[in-house]
PDB file of N, CA, C and O in Angstrom:
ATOM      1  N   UNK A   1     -27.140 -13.876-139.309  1.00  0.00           N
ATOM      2  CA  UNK A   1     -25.823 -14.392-139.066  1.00  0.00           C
ATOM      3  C   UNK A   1     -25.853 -15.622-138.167  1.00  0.00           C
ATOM      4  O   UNK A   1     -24.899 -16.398-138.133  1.00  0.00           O
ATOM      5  N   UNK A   2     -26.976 -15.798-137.428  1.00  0.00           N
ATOM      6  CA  UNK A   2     -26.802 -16.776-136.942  1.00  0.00           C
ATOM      7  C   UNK A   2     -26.840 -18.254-137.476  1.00  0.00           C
ATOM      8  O   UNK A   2     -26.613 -19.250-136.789  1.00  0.00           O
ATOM      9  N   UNK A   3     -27.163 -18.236-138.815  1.00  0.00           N
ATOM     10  CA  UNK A   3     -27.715 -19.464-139.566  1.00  0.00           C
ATOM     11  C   UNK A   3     -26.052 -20.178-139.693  1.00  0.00           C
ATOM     12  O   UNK A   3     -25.857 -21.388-139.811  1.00  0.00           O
ATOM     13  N   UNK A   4     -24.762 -18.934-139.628  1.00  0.00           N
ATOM     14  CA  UNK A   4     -23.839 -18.885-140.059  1.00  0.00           C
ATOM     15  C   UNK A   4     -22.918 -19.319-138.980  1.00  0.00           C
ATOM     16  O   UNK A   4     -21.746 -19.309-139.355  1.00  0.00           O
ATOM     17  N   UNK A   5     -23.077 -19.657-137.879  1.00  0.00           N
ATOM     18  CA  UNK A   5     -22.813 -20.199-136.427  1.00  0.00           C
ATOM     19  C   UNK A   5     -22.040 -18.913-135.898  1.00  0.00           C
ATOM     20  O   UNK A   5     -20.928 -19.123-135.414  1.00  0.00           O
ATOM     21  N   UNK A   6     -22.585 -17.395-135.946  1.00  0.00           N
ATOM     22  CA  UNK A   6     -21.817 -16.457-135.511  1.00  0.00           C
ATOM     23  C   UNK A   6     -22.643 -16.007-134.195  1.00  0.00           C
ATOM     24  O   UNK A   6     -22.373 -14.911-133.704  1.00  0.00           O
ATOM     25  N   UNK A   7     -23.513 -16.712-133.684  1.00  0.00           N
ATOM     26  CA  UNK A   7     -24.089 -16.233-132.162  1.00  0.00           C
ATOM     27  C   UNK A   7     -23.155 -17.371-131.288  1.00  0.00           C
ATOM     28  O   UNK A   7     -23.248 -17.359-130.060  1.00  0.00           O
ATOM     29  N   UNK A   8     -22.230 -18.381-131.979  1.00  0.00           N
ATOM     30  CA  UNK A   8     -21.676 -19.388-130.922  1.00  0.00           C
ATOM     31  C   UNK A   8     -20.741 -18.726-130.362  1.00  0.00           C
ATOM     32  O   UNK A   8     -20.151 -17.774-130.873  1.00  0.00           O
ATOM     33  N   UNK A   9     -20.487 -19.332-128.938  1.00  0.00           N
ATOM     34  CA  UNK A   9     -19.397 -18.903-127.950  1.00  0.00           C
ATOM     35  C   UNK A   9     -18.507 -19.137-128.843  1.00  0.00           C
ATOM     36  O   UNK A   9     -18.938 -19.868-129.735  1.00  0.00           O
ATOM     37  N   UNK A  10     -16.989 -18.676-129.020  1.00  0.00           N
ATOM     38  CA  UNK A  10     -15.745 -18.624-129.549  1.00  0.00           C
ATOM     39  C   UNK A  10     -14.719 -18.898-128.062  1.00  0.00           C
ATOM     40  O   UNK A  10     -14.894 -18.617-126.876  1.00  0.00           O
ATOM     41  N   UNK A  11     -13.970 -19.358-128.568  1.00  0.00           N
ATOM     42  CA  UNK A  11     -13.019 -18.965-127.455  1.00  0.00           C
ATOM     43  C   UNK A  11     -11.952 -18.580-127.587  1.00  0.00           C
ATOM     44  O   UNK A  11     -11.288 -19.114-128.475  1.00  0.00           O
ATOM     45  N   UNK A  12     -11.355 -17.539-126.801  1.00  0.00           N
ATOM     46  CA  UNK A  12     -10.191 -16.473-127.362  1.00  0.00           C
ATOM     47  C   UNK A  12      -9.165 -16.465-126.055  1.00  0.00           C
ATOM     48  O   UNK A  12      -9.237 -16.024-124.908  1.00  0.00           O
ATOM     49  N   UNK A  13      -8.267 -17.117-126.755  1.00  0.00           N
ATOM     50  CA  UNK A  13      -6.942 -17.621-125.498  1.00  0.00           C
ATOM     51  C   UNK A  13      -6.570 -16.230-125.323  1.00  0.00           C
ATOM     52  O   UNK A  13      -6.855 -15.312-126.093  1.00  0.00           O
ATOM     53  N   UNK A  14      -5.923 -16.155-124.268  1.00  0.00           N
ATOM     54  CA  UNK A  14      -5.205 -14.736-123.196  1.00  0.00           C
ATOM     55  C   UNK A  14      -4.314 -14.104-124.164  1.00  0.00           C
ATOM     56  O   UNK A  14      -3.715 -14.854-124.935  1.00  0.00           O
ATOM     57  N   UNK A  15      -4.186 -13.233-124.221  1.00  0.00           N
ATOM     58  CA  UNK A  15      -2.763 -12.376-124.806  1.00  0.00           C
ATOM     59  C   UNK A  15      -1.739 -12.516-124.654  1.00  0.00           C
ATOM     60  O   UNK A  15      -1.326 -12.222-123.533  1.00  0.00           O
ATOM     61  N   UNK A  16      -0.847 -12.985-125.567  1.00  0.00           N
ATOM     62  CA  UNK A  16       0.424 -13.357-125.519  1.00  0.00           C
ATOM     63  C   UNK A  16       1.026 -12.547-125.196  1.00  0.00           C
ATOM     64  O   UNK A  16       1.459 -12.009-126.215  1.00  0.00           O
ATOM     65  N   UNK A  17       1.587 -11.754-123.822  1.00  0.00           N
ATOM     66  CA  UNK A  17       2.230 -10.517-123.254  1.00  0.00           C
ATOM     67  C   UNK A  17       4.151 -10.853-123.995  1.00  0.00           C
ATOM     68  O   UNK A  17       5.034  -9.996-124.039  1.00  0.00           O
ATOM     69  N   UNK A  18       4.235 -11.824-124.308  1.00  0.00           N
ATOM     70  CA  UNK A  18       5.545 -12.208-125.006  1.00  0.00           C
ATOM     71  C   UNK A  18       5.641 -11.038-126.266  1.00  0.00           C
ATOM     72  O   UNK A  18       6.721 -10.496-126.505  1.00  0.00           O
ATOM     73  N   UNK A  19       4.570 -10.751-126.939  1.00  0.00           N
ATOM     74  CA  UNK A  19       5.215 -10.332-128.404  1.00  0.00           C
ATOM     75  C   UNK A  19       4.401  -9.362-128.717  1.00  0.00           C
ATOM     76  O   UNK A  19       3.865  -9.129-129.800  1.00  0.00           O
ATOM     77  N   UNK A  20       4.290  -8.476-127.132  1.00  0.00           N
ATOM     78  CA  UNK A  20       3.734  -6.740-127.186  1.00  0.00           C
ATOM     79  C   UNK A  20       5.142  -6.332-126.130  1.00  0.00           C
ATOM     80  O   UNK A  20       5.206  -5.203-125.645  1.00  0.00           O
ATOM     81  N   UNK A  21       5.989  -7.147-125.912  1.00  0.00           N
ATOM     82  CA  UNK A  21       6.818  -6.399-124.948  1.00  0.00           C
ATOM     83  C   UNK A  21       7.749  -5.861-125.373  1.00  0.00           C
ATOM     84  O   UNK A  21       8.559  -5.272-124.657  1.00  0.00           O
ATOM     85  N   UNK A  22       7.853  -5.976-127.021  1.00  0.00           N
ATOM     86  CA  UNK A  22       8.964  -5.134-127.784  1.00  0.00           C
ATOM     87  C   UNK A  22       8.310  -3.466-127.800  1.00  0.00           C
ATOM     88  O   UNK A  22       8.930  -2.403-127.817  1.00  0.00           O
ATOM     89  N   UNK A  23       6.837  -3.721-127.787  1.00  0.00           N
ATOM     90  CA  UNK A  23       5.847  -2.608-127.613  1.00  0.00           C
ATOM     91  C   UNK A  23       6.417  -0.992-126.746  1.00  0.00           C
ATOM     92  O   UNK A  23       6.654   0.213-126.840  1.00  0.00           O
ATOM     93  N   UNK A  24       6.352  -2.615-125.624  1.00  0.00           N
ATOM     94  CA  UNK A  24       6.531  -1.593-124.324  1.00  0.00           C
ATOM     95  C   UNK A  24       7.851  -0.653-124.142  1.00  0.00           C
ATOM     96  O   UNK A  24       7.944   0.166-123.227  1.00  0.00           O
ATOM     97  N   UNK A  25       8.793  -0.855-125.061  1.00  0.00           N
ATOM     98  CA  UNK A  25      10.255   0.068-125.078  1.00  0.00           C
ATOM     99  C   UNK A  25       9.663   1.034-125.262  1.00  0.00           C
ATOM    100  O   UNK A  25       9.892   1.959-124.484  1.00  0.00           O
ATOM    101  N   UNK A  26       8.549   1.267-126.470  1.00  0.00           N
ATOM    102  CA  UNK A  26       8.676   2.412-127.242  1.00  0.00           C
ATOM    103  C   UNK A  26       7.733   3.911-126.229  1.00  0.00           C
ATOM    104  O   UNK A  26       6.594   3.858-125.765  1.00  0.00           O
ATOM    105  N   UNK A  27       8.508   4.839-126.181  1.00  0.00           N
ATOM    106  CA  UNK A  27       8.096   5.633-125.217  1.00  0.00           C
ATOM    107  C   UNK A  27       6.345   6.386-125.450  1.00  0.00           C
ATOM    108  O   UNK A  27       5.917   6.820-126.520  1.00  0.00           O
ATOM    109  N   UNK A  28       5.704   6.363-124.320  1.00  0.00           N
ATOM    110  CA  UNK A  28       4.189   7.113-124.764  1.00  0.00           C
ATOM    111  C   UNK A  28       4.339   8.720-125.364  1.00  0.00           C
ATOM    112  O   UNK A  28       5.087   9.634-125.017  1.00  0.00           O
ATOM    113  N   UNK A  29       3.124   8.621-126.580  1.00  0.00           N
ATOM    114  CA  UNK A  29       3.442   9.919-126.756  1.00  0.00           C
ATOM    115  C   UNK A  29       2.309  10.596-126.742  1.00  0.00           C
ATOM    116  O   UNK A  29       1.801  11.136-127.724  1.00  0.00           O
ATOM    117  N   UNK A  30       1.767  10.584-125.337  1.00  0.00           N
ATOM    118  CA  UNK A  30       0.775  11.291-124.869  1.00  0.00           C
ATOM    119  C   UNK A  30      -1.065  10.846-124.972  1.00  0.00           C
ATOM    120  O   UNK A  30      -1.969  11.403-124.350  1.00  0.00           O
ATOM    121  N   UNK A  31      -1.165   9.964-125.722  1.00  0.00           N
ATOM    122  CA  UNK A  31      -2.398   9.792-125.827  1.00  0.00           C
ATOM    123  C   UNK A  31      -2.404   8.265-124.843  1.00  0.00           C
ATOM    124  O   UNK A  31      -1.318   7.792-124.509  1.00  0.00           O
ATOM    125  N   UNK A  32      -3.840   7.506-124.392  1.00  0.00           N
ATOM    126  CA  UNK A  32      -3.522   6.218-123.777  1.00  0.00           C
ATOM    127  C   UNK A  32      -3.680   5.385-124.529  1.00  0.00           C
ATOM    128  O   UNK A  32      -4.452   5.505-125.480  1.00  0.00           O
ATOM    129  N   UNK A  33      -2.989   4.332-124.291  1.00  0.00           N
ATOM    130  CA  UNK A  33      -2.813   2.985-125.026  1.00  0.00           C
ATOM    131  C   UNK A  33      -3.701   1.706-124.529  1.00  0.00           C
ATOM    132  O   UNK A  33      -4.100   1.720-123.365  1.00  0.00           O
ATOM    133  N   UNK A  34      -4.006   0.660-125.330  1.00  0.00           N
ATOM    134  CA  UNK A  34      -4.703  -0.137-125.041  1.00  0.00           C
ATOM    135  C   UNK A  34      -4.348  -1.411-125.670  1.00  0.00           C
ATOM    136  O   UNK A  34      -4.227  -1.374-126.895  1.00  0.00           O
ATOM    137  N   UNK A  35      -4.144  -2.613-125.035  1.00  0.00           N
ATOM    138  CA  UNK A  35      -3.815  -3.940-125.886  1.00  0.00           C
ATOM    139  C   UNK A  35      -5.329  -4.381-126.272  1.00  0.00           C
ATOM    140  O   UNK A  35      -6.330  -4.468-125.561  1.00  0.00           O
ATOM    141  N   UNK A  36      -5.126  -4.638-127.710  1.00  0.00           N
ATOM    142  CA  UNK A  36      -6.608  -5.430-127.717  1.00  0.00           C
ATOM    143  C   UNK A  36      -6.712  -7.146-127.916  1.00  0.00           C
ATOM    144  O   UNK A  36      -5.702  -7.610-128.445  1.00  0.00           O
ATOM    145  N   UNK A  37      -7.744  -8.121-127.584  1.00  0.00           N
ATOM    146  CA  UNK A  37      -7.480  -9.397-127.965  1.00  0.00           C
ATOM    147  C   UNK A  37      -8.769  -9.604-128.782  1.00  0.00           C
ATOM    148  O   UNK A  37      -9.906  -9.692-128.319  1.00  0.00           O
ATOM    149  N   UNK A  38      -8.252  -9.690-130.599  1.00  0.00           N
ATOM    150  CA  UNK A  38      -8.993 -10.013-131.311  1.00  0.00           C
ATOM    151  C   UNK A  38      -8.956 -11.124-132.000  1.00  0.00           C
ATOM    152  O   UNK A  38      -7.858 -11.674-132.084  1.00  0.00           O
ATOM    153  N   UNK A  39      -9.681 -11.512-132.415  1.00  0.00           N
ATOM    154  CA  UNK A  39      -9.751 -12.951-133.647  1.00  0.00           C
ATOM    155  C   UNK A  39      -9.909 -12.314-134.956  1.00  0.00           C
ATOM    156  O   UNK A  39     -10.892 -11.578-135.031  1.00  0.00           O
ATOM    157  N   UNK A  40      -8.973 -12.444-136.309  1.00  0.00           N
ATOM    158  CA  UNK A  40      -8.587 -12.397-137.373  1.00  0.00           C
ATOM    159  C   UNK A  40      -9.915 -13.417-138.494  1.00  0.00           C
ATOM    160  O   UNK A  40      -9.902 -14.647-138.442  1.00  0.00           O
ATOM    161  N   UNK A  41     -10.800 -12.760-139.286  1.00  0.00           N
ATOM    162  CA  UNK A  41     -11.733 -13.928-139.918  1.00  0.00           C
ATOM    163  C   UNK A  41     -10.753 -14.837-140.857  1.00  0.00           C
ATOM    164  O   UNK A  41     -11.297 -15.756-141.468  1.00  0.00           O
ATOM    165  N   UNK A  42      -9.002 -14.600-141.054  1.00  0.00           N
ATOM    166  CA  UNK A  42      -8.671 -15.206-141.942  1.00  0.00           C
ATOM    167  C   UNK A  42      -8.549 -16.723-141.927  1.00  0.00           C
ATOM    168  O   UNK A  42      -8.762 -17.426-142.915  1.00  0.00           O
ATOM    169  N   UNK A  43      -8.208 -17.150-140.789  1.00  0.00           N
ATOM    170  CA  UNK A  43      -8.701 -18.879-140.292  1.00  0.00           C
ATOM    171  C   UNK A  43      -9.950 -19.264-140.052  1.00  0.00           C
ATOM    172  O   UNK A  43     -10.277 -20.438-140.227  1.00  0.00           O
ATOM    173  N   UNK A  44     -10.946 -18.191-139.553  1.00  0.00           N
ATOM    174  CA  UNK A  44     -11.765 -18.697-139.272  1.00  0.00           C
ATOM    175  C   UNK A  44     -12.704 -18.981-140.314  1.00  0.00           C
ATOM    176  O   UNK A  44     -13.584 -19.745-139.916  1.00  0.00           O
ATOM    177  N   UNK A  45     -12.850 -18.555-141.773  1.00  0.00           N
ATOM    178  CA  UNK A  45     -13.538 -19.589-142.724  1.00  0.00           C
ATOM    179  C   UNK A  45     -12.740 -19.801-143.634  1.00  0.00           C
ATOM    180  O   UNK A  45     -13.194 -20.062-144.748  1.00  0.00           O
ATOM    181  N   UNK A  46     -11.251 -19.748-143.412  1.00  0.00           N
ATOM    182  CA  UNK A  46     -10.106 -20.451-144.334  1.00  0.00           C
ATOM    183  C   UNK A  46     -10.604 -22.058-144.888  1.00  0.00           C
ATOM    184  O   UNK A  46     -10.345 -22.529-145.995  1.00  0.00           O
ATOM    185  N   UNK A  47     -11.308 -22.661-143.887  1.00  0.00           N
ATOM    186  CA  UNK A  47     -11.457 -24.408-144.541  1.00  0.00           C
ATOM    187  C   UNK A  47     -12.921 -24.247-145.590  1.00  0.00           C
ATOM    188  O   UNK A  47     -13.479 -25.242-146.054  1.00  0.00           O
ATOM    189  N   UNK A  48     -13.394 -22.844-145.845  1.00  0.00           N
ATOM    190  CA  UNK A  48     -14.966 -22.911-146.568  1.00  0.00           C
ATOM    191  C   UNK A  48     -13.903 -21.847-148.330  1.00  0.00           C
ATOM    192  O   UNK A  48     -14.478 -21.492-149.359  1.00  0.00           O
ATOM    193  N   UNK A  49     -12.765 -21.703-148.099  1.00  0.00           N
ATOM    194  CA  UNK A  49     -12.300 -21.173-149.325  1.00  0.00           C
ATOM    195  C   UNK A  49     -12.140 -22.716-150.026  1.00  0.00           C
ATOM    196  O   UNK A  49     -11.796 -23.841-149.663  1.00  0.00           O
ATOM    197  N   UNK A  50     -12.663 -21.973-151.394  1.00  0.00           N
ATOM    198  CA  UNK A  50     -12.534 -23.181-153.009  1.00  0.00           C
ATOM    199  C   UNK A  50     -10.759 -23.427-152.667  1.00  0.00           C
ATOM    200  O   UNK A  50      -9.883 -22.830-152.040  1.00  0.00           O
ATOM    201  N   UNK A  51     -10.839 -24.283-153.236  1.00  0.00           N
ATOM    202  CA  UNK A  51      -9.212 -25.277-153.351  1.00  0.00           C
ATOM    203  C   UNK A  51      -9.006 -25.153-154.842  1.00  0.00           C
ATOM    204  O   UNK A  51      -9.802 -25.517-155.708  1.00  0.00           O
ATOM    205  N   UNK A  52      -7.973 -24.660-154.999  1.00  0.00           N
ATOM    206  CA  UNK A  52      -7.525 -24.193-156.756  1.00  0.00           C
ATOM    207  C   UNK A  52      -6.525 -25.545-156.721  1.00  0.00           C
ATOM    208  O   UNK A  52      -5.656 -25.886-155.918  1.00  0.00           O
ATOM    209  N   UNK A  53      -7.144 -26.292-158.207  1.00  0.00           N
ATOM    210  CA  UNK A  53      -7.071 -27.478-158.460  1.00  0.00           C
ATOM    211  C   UNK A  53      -5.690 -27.110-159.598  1.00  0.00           C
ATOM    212  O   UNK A  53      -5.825 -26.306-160.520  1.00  0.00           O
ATOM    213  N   UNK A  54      -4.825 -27.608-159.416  1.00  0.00           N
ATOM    214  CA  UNK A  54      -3.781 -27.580-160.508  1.00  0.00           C
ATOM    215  C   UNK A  54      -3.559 -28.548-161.444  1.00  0.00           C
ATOM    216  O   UNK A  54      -3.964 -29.646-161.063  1.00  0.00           O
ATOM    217  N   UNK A  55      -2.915 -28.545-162.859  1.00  0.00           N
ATOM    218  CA  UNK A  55      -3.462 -29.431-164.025  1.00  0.00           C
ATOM    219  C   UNK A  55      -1.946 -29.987-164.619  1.00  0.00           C
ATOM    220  O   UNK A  55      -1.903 -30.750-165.584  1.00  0.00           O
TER     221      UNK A  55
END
């Protein structure tokens, strides 16, 4: 994977606490909760998808 530039640093901006705070209404129901901050692969090799050529 590395040939594939997946050992490079990434950088992953802070958590938008804006649009988990609808989250926070909803009451616990017993187990613990955790916010996670992930990166989605769908942008990240979105510019290596084929381009469908229209005629």
């Amino acid at each position: 994977m590395r040939a594939f530039g997946e050992s490079l640093v990434a950088y992953r901006p802070p958590i938008d606490t804006r649009s988990v705070s609808q989250m926070k209404a909803v009451p616990p129901n017993g187990f613990p909760e955790k916010a996670l901050n992930f990166l989605t692969p769908h942008q990240k090799w979105g510019s290596t998808q084929p381009i469908a050529k229209t005629c």
